[in-house]
Residue frames as qw, qx, qy, qz and C-alpha x, y, z in Angstrom:
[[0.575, -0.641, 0.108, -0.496, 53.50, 10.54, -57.25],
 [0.406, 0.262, -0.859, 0.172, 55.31, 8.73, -54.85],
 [0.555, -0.367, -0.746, -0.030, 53.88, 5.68, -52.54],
 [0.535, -0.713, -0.103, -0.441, 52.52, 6.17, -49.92],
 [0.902, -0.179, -0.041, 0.390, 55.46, 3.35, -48.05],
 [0.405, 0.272, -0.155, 0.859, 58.34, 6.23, -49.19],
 [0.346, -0.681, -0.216, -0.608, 56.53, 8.31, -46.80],
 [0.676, -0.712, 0.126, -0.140, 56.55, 6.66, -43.67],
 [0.834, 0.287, -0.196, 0.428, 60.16, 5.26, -44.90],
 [0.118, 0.569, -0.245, 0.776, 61.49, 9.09, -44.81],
 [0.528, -0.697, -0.128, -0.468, 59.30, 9.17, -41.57],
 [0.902, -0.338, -0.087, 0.253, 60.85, 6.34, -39.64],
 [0.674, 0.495, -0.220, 0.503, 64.03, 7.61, -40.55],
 [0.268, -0.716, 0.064, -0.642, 63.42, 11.06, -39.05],
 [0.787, -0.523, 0.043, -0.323, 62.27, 9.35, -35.62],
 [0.944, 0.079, -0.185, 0.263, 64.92, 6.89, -35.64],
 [0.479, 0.449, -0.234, 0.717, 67.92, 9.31, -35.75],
 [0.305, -0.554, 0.380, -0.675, 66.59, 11.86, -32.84],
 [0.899, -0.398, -0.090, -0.160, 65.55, 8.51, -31.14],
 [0.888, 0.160, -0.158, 0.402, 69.22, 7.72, -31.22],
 [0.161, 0.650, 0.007, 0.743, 70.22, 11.17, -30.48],
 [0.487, -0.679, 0.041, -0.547, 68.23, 11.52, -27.52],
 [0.886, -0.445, -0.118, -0.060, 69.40, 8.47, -26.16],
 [0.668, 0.342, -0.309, 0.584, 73.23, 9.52, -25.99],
 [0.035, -0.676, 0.149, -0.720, 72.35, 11.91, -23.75],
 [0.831, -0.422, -0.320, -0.168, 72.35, 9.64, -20.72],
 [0.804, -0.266, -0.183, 0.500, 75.58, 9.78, -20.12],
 [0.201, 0.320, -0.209, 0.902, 76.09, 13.36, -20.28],
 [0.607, -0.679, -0.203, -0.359, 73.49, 13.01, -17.31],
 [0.613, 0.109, -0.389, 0.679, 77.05, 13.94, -14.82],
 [0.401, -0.534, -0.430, 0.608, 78.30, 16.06, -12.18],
 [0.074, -0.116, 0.071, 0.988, 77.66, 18.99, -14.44],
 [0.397, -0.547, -0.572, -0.465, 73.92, 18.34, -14.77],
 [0.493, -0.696, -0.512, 0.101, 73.90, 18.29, -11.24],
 [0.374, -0.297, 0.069, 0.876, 75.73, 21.20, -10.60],
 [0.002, 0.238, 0.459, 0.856, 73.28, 22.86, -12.88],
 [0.500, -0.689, -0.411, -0.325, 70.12, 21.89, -10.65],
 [0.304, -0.649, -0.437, 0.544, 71.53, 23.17, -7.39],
 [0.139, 0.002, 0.140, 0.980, 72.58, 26.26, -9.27],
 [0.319, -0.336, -0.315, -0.829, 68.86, 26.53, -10.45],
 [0.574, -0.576, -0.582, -0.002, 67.29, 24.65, -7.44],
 [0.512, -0.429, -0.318, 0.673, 69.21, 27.47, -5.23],
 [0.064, 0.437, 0.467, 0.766, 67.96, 30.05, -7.46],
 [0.029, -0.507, -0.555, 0.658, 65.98, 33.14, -4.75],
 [0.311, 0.405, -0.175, -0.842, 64.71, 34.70, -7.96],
 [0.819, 0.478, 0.301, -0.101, 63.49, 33.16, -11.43],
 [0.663, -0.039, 0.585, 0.466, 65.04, 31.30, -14.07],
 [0.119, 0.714, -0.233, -0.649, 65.72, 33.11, -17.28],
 [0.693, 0.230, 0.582, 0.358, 65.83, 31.34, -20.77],
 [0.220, 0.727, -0.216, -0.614, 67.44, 33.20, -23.49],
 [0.637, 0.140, 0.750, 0.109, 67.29, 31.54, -26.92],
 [0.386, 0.569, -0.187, -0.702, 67.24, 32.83, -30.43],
 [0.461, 0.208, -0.633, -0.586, 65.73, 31.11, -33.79],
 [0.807, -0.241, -0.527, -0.110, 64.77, 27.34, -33.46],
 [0.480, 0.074, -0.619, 0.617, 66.80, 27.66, -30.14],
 [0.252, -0.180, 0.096, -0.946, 64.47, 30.68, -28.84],
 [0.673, -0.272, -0.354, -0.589, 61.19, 28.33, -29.68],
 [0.703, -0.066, -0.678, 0.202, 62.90, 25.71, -27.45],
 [0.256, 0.186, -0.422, 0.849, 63.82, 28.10, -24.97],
 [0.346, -0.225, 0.183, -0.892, 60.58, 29.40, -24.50],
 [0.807, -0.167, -0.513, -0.240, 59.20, 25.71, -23.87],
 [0.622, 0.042, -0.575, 0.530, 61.86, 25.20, -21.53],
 [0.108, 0.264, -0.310, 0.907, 60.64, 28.07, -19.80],
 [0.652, -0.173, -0.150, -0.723, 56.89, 27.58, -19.81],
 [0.853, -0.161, -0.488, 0.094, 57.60, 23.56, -18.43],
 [0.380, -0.057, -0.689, 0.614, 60.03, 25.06, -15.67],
 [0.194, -0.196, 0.311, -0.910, 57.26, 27.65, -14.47],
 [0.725, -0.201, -0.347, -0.560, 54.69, 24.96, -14.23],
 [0.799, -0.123, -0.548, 0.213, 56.65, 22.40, -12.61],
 [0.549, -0.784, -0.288, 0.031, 57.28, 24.87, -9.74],
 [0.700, -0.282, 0.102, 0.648, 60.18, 26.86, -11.09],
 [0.357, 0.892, 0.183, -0.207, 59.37, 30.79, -11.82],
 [0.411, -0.189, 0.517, 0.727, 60.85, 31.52, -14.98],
 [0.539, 0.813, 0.168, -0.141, 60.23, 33.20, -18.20],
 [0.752, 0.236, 0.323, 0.524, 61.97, 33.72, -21.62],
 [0.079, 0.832, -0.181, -0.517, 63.88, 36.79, -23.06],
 [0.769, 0.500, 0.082, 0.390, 64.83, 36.89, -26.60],
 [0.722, -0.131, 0.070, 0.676, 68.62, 38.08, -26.64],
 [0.072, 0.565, 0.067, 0.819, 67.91, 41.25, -29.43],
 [0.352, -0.786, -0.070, -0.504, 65.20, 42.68, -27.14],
 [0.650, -0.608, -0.136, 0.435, 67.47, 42.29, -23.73],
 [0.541, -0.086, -0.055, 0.835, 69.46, 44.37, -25.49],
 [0.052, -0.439, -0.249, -0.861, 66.97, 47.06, -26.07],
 [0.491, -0.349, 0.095, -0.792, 65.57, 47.58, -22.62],
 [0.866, -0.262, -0.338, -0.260, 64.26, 43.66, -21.63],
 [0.525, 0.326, -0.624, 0.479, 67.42, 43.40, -19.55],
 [0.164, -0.356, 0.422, -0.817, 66.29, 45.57, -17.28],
 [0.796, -0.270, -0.197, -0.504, 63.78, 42.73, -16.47],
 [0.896, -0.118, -0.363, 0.226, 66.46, 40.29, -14.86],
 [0.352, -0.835, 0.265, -0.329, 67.41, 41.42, -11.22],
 [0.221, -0.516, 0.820, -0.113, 70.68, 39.92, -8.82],
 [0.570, -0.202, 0.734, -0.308, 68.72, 36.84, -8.00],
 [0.819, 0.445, 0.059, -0.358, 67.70, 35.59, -10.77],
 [0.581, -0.171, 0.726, 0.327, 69.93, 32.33, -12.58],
 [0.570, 0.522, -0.161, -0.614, 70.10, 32.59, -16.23],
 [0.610, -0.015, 0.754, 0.243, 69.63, 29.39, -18.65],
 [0.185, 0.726, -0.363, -0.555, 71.14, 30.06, -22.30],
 [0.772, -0.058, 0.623, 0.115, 70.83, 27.77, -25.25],
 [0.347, 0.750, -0.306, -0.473, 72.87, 28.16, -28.17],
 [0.982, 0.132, 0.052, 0.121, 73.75, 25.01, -30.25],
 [0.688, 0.520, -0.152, 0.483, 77.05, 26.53, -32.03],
 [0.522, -0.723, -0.244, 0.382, 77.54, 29.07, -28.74],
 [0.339, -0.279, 0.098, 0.893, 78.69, 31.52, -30.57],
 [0.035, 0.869, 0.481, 0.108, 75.33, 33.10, -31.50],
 [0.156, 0.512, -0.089, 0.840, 76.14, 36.92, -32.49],
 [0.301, -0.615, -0.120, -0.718, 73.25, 38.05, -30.29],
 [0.817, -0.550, -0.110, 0.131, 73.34, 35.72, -27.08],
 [0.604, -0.196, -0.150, 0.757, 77.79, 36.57, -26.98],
 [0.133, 0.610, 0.191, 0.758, 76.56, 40.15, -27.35],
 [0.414, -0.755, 0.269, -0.432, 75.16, 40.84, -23.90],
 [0.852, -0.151, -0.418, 0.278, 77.75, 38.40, -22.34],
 [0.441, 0.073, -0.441, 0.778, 79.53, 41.13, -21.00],
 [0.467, -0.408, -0.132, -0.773, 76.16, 42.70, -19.59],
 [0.905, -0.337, -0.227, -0.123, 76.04, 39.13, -17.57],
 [0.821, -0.210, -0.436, 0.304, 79.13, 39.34, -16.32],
 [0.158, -0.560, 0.129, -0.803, 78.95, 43.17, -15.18],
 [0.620, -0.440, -0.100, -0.642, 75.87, 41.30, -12.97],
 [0.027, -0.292, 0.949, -0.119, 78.06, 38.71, -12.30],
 [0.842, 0.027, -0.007, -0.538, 74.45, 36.74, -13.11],
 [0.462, -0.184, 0.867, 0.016, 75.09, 32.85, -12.92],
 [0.690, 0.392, -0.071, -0.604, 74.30, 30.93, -15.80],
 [0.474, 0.002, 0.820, 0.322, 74.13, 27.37, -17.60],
 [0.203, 0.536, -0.582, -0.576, 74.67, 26.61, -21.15],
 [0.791, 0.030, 0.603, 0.096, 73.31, 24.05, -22.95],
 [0.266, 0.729, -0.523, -0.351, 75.86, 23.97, -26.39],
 [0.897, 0.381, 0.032, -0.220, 76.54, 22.25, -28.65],
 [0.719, 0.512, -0.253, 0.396, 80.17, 22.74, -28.58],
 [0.812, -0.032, -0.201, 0.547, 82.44, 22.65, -25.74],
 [0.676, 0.101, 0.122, 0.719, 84.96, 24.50, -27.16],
 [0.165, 0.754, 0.347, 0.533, 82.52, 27.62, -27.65],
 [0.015, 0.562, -0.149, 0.813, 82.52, 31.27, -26.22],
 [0.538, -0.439, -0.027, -0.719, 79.37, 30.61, -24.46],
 [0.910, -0.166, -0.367, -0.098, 80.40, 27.36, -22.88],
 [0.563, 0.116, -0.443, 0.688, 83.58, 28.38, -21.52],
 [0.093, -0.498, 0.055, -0.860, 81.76, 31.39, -20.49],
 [0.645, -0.427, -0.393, -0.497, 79.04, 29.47, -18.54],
 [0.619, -0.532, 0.392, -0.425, 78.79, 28.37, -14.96],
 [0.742, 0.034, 0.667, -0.059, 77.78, 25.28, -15.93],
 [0.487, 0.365, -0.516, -0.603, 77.89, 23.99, -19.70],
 [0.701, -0.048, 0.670, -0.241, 75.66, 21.23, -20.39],
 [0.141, -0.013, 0.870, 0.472, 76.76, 18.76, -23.86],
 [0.622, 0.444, 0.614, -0.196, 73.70, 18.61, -25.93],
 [0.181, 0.499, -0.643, -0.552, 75.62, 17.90, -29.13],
 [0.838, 0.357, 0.350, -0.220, 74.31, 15.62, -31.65],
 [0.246, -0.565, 0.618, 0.488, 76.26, 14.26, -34.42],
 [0.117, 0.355, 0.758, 0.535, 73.63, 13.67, -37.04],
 [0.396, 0.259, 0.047, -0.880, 70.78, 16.36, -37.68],
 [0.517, 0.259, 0.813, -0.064, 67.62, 14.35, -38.61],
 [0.501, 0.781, 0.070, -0.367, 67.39, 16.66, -41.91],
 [0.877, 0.227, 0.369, 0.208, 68.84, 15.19, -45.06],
 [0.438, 0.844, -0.011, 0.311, 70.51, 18.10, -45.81],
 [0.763, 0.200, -0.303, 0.534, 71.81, 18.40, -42.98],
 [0.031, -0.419, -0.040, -0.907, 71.31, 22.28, -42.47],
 [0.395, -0.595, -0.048, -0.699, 67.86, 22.49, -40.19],
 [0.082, -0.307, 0.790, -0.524, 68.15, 22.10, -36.54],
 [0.715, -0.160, -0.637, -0.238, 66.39, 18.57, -35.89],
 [0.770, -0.151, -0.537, 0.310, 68.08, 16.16, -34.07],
 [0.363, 0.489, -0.126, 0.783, 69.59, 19.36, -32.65],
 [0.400, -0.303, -0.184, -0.845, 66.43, 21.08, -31.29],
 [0.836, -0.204, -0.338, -0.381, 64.91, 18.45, -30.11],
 [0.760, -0.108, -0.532, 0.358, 67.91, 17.06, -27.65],
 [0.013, 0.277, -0.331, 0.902, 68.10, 20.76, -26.11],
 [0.546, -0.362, -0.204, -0.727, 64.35, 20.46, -25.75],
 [0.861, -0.219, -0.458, -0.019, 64.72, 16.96, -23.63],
 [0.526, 0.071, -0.550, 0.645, 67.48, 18.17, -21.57],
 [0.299, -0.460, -0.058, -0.834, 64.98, 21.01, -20.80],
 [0.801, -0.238, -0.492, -0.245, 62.95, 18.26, -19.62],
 [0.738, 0.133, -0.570, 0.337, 65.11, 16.57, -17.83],
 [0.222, 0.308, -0.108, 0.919, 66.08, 19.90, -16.13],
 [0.503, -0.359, 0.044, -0.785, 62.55, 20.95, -15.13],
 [0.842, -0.198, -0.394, -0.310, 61.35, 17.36, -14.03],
 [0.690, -0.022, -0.578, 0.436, 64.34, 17.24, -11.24],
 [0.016, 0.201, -0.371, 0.907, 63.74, 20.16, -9.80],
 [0.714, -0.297, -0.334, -0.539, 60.13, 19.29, -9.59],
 [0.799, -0.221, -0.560, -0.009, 61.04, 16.06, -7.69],
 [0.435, -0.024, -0.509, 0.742, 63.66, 17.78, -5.33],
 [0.098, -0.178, 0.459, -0.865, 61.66, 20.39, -4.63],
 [0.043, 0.180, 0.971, -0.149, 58.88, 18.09, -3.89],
 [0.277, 0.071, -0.432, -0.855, 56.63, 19.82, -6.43],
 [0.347, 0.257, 0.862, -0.265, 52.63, 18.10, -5.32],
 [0.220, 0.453, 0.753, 0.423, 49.72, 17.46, -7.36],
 [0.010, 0.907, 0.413, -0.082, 48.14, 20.41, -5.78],
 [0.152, -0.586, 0.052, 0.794, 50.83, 22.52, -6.43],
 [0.413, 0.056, 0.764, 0.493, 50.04, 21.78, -9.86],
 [0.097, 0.743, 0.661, 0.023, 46.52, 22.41, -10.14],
 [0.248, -0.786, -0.309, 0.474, 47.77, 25.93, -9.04],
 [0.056, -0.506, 0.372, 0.776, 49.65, 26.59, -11.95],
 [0.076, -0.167, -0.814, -0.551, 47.47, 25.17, -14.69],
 [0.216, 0.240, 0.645, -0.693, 44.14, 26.97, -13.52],
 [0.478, 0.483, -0.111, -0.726, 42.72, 27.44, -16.87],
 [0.505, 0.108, -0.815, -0.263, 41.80, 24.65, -20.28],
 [0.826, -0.127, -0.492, -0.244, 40.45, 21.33, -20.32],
 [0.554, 0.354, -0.528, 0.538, 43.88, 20.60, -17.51],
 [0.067, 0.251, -0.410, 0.874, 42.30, 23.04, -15.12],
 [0.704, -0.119, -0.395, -0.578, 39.24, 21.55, -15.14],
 [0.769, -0.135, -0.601, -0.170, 40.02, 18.56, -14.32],
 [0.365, -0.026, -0.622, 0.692, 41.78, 19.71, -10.88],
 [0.339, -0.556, -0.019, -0.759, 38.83, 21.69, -10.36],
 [0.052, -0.089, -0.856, 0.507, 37.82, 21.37, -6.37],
 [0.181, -0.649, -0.734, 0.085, 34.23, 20.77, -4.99],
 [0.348, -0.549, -0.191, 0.735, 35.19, 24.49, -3.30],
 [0.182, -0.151, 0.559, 0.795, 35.50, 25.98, -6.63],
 [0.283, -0.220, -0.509, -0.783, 31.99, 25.68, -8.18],
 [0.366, -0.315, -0.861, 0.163, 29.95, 24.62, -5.17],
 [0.292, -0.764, -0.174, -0.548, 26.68, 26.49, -3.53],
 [0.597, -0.188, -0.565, 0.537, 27.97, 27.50, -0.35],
 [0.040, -0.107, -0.365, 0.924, 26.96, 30.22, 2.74],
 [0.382, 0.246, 0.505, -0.734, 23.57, 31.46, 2.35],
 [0.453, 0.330, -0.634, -0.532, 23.05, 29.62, -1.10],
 [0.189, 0.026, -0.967, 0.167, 23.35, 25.95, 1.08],
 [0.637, -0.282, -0.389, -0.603, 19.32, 24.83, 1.74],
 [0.220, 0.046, -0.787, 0.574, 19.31, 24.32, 5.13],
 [0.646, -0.564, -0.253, -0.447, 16.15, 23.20, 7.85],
 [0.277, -0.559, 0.608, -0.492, 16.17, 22.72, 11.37],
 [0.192, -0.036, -0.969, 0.154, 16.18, 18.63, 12.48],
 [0.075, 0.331, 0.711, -0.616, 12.72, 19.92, 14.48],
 [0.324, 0.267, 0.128, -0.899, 10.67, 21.66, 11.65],
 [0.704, 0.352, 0.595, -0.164, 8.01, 20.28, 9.50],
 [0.487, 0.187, 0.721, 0.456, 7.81, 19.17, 6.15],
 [0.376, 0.827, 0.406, 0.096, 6.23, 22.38, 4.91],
 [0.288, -0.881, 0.071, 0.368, 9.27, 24.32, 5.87],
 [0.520, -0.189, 0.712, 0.433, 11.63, 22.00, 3.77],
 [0.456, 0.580, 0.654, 0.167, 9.26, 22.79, 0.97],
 [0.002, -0.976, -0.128, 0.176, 9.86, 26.38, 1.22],
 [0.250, -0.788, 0.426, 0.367, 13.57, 25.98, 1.30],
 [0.605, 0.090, 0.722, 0.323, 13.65, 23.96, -1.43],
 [0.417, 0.814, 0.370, 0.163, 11.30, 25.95, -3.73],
 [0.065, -0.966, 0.119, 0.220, 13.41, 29.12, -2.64],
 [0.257, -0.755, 0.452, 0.400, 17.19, 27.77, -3.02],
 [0.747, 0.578, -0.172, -0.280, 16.38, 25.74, -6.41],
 [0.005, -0.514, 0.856, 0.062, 18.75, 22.46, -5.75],
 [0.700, 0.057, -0.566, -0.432, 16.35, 19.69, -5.35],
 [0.677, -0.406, -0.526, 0.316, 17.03, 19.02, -1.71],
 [0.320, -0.823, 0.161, -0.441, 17.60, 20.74, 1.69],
 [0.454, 0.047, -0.797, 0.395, 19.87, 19.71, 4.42],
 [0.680, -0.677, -0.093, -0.267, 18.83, 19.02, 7.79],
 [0.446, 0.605, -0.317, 0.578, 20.39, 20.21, 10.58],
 [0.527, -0.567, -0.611, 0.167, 20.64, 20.19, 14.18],
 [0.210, -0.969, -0.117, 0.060, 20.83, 23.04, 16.80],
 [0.392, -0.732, 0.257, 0.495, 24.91, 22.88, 16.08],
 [0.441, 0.670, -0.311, -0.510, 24.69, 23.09, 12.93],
 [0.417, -0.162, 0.892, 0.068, 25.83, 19.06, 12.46],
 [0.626, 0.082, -0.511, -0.583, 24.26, 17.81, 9.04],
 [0.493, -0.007, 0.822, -0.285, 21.57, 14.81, 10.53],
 [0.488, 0.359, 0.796, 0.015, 19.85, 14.31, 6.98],
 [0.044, -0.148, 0.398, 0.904, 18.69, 15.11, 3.53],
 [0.438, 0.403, 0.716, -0.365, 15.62, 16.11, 2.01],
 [0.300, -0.188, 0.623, 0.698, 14.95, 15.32, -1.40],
 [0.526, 0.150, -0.235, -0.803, 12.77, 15.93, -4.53],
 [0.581, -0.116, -0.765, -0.251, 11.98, 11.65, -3.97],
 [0.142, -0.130, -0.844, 0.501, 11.71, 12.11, -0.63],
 [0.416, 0.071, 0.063, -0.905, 8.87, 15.37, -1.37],
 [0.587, 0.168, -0.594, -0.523, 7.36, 12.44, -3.75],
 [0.435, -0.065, -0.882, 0.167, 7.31, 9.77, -0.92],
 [0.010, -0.281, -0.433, 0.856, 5.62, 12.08, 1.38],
 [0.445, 0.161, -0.020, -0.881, 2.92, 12.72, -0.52],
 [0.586, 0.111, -0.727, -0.338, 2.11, 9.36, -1.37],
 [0.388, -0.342, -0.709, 0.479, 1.82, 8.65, 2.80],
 [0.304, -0.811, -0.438, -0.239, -0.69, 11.40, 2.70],
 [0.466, -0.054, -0.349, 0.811, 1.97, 13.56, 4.79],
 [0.056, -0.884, -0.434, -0.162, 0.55, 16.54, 6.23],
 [0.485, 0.530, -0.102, 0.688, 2.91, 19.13, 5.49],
 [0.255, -0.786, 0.243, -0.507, 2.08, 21.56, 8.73],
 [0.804, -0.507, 0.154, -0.270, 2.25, 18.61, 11.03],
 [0.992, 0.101, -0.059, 0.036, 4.75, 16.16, 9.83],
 [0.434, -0.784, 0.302, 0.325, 8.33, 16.57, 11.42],
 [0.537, 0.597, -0.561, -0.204, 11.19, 16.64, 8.51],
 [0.016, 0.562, -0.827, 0.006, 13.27, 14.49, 10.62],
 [0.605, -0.094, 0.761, -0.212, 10.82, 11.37, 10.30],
 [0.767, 0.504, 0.347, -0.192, 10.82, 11.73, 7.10],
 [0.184, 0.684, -0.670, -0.222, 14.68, 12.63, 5.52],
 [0.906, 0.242, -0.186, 0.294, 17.56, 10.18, 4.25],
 [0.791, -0.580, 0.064, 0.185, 19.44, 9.16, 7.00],
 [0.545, -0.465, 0.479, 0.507, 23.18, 9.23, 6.53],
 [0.578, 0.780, 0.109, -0.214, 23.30, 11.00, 3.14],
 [0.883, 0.315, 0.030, 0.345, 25.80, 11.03, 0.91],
 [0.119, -0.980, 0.041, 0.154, 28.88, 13.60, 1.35],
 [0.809, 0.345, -0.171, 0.445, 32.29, 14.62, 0.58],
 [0.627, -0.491, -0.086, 0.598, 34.92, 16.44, 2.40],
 [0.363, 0.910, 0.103, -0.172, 36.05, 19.35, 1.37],
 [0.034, -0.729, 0.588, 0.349, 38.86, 19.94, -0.99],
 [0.635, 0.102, 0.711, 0.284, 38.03, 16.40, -2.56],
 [0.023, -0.243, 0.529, 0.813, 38.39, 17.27, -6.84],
 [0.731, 0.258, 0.189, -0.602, 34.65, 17.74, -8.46],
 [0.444, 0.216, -0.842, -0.217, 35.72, 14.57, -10.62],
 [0.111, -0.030, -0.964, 0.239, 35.74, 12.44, -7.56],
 [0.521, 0.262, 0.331, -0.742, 31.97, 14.33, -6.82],
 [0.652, 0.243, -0.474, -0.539, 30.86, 13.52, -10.74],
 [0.310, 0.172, -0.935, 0.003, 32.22, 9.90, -10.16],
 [0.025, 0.017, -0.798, 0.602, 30.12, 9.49, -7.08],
 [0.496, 0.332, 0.191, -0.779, 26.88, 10.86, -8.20],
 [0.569, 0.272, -0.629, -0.455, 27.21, 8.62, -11.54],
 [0.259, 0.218, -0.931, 0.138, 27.73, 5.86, -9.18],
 [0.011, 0.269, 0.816, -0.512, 25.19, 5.97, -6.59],
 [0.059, 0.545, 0.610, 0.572, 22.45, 8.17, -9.67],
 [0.028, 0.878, 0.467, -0.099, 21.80, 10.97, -7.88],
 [0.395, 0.716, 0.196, 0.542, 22.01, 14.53, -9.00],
 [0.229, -0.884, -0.058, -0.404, 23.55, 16.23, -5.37],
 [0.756, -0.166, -0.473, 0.421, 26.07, 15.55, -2.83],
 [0.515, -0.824, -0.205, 0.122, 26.74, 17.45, 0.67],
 [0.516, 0.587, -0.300, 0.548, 30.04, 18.98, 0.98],
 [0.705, -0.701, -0.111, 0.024, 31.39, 18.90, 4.90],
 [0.029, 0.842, -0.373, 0.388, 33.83, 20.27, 6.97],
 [0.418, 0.123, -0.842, 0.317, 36.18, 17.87, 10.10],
 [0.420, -0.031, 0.512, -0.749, 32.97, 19.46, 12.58],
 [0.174, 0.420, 0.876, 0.162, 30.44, 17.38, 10.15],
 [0.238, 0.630, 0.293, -0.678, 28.98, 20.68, 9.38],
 [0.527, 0.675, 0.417, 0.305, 27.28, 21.27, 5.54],
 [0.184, -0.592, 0.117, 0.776, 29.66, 24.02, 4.01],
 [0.169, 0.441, -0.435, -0.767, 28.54, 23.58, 0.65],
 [0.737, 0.287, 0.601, -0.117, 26.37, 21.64, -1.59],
 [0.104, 0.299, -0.643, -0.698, 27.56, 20.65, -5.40],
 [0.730, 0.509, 0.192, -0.414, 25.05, 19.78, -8.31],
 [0.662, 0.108, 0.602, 0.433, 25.79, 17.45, -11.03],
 [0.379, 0.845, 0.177, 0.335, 24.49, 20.70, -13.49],
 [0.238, -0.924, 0.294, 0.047, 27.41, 22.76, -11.81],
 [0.618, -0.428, 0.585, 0.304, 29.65, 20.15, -12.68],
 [0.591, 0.528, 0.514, 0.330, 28.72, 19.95, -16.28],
 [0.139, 0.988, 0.038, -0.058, 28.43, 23.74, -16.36],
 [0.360, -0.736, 0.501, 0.277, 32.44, 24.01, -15.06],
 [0.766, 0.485, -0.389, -0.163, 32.84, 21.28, -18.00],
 [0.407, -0.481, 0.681, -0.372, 34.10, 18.94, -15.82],
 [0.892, 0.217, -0.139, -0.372, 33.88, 15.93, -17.81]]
């Protein structure tokens, strides 16, 4: 059995080499990178990635990171364009093609299918010298001159420097096209990810759900809307609809303890003044945060009139998993 040290030995190795790899590629960060993002930042359609084997898996990363970051795109494998998926890529559309050796059978197969469409396209190759590089708009270097496999043979170092230029790629166009957190949120609605961007809007009670009294009725009314809309408070409200106070399950508890007399006893001398709230569009984090902060189990949700448009529940945030 060998140690447990010859392990992370081989490991370090591994890392080391693509670490070394990756970092050569700085300087092929030139006028043909850029020339590659206006090509795809000028792009009136979607990006294409075509990729076969370990190139293909990359490809379709590269694709899935540019359609998040606010560049539509998707992946075609090479066979199936030729059987019909072509027909999925229209005038406008920019194609991006990664073949280490560039002379992949199946990617120089529909080359003359791309330039029927006259389709624009960068390359990222390994070679230069290849079909598919000369062919290309653009050809972007992402040669390597050690594979991080000891044989030699499986695309490592290889893989893994296409995959960064991807990067690279998707994370400028982001910045130029001034790509915001909220566009984000918009593409990553689902998972833990989508969660966390969740808005107040999103899982909040809101229109005839929102426990609302008039600033003038009594303290048995507030009881009613409380029992009815099951939140543990009611807002108060005035004749324009302005939030002027809350009424809570400690406030119900303080009120009975002063002998209130529920027909007689106006809400508004008994609410909590200036209640908490949020604005809308603030992210149900910042809600959670707020409730944790100040222990209670509700918060108001307002509009730029000061009107209640919604009320959120700390069990609505848990529910959404919001954590």
């Amino acid at each position: 059995m060998q140690s447990a040290e010859k392990f992370c030995e081989l490991g370090r190795a591994v890392i080391e080499i693509e670490a070394n790899m990756i970092g050569k590629l700085i300087d092929r960060i030139d006028h043909n990178f850029a020339e590659a993002c206006q090509l795809l930042l000028a792009c009136s359609g979607r990006v294409v990635v075509i990729g076969i084997g370990k190139s293909g898996h990359i490809a379709k990363k590269i694709a899935a990171t540019l359609a998040s970051t606010g560049t539509p795109s998707f992946f075609i494998h090479p066979s199936e364009a030729k059987h019909g998926d072509f027909g999925m890529i229209t005038s406008k559309d920019v194609l991006l093609i990664l073949s280490n050796s560039g002379e992949t059978d199946e990617i120089l197969a529909i080359l003359p299918f791309i330039k029927r469409l006259q389709l624009p396209f960068v390359a990222l190759t390994g070679n230069l010298k290849s079909t598919l590089a000369k062919a290309a708009s653009v050809n972007i270097d992402v040669s390597v001159t050690k594979e991080a496999c000891t044989l030699g043979l499986a695309p490592t170092s290889s893989t893994t420097a296409a995959l960064v230029m991807g990067d690279a790629l998707a994370i400028t166009l982001l910045e130029r096209r001034g790509f915001t957190t909220e566009d984000f949120i918009l593409s990553h609605p689902g998972g833990s990810l989508g969660r966390k961007f969740l808005l107040v809007d999103d899982i909040m009670h809101k229109d005839l759900a929102i426990p609302k009294v008039d600033y003038e009725s009594f303290l048995k009314t507030a009881l009613v809307e409380m029992t009815q809309k099951k939140l543990g408070m009611t807002t108060i409200i005035d004749k324009e609809g302005r939030l002027m106070g809350i009424f809570t399950d400690g406030d119900v508890r303080r009120a009975f303890d002063h002998h209130s007399d529920i027909h007689k006893t106006p809400i508004h001398e008994i609410m909590t003044k200036e209640p908490k709230v949020i604005p809308q569009g603030t992210l149900a984090t910042t809600a959670l945060n707020i409730m944790e902060i100040h222990k209670i189990t509700a918060l108001i949700v307002t509009n730029e009139k000061d009107h209640p448009v919604g009320v959120i529940h700390m069990h609505d945030i848990l529910s959404a998993g919001v954590v």
